[in-house]
C-alpha positions as CSV (number, residue, x, y, z in Angstrom):
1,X,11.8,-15.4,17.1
2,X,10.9,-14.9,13.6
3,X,14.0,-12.8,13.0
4,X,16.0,-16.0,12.7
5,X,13.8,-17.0,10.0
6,X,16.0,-15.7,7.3
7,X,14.2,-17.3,4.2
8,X,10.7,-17.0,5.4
9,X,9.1,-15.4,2.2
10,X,5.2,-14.7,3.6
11,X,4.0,-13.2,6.5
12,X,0.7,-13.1,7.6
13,X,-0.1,-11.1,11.3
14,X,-3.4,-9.6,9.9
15,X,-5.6,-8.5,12.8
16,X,-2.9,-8.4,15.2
17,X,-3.4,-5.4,17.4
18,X,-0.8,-5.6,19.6
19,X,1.9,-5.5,17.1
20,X,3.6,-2.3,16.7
21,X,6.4,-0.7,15.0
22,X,9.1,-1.8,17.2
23,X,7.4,-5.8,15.7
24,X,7.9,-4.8,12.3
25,X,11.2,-3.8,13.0
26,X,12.1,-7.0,14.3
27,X,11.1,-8.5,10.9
28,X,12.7,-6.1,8.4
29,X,15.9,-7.6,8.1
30,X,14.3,-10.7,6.3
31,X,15.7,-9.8,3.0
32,X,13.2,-12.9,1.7
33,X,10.1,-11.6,2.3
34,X,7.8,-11.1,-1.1
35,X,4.2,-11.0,1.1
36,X,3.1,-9.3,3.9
37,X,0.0,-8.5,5.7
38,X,-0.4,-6.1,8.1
39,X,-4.2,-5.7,7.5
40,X,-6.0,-4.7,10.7
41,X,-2.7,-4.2,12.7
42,X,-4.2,-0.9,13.9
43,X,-0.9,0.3,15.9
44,X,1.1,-0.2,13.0
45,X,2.0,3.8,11.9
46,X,4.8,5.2,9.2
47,X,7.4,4.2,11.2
48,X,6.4,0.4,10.9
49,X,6.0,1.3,7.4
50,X,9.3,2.5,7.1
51,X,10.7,-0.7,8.6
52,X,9.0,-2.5,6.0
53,X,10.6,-0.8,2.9
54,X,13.6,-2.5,4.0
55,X,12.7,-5.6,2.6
56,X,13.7,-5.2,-0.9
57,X,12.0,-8.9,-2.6
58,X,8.5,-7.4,-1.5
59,X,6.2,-7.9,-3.6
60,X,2.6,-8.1,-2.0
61,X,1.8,-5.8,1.1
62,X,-1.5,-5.4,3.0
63,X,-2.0,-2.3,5.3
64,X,-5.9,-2.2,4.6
65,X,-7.8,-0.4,7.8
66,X,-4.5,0.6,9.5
67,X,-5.6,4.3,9.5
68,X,-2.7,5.8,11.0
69,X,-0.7,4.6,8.3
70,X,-0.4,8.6,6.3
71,X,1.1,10.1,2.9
72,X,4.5,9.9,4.9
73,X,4.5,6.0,5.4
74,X,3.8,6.0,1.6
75,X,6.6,7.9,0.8
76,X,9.0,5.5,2.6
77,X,7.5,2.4,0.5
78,X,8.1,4.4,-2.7
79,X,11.5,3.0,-3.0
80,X,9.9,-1.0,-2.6
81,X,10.6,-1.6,-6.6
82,X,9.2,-4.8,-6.7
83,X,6.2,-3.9,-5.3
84,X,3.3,-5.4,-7.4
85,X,0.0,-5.2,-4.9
86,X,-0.7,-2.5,-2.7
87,X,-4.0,-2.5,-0.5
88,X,-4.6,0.7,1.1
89,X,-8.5,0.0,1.7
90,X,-10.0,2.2,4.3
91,X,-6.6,4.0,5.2
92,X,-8.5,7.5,5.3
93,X,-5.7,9.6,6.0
94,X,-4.0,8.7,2.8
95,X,-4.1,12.0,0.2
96,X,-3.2,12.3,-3.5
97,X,-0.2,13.2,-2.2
98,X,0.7,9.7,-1.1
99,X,-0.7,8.4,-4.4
100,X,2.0,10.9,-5.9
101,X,4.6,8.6,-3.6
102,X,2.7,5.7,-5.1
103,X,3.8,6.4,-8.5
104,X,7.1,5.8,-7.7
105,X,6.0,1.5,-7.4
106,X,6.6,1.0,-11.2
107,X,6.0,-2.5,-10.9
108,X,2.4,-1.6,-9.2
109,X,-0.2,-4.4,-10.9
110,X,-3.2,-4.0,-7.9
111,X,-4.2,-1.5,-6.0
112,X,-6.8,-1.1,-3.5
113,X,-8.1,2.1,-2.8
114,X,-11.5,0.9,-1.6
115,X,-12.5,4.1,1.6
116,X,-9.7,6.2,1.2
117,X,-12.0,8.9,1.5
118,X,-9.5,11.9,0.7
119,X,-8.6,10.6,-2.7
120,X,-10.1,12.9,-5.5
121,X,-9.9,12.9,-8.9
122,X,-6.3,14.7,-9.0
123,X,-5.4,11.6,-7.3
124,X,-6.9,9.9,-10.2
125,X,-4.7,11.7,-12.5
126,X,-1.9,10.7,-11.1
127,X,-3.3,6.8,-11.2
128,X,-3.6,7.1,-15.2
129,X,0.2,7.4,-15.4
130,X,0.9,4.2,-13.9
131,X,1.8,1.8,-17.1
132,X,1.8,-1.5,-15.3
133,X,-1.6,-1.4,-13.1
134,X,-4.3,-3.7,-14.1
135,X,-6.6,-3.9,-11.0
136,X,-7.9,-1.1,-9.4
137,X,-10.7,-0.3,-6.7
138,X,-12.2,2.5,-5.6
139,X,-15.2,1.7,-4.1
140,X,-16.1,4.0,-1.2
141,X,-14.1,6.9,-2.6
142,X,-16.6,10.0,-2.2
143,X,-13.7,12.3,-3.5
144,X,-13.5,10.7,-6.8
145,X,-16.0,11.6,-9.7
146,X,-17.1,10.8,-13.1
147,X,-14.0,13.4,-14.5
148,X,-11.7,11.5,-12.3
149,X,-13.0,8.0,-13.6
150,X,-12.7,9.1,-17.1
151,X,-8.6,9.8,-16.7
152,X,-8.4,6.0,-15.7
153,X,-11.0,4.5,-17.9
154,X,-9.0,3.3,-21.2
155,X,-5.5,3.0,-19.0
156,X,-6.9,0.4,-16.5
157,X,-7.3,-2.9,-17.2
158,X,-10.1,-3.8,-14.3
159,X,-11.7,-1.2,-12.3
160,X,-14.2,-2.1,-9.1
């Protein structure tokens, strides 16, 4: 049982698709935890995410292609503080509006937007204001143009 695991600090269950919320819950009370993946986990929804936001060391979390992760599951990571790297690659539900939940993640260094195909530039705007980011992608983003791109420009470090 990986529960019992109390100083377990990484997790890695990427392209498990048979883990569901009710799995993540299991593993939120490991108060340890700085990395997780859940890439690929496509039954993994807000509710898993939720779970999640429990563990307050995280640092590094993965929820790339789990598209029923929404704006909602974002809001419930908004209070992860020590959140540093955020990959939210071809979650194509998420909205500016969970960017706007996003900006709450002051420590925020990376983020992957890579596919989210509903991000547009006021998404973009809301991006500029965050003062610690110094990686971000947004390849695949057909919302996003060159007005967008030139918010971010000088406050970015690193853009792909």
């Amino acid at each position: 049982n990986v529960a019992t695991m109390q100083h377990l600090r990484h997790l890695n269950i990427s392209c498990c698709n048979k883990i569901t919320d009710a799995g993540l819950a299991c593993v939120a009370t490991l108060q340890h935890m700085r990395y997780v993946d859940l890439s690929s986990c496509d039954r993994i929804t807000d509710v898993g995410l939720a779970s999640i936001a429990l563990m307050l060391q995280l640092q590094h979390l993965d929820v790339s292609r789990c598209d029923r992760i929404t704006d909602a599951g974002l809001a419930s990571i908004a209070t992860s503080q020590q959140l540093q790297y955020l990959n939210l690659r071809c979650c194509d539900v998420v909205t500016d509006a969970g960017l706007a939940c996003v900006a709450m993640l002051l420590q925020l260094q990376h983020l992957d937007l890579g596919w989210c195909i509903k991000i547009t530039d006021a998404g973009l705007a809301i991006v500029a204001t965050f003062t610690e980011l110094r990686l971000l992608f947004l390849k695949g983003c057909t919302g996003i143009t060159e007005v967008g791109l030139a918010l971010i420009r000088s406050e970015v470090c690193t853009m792909h």
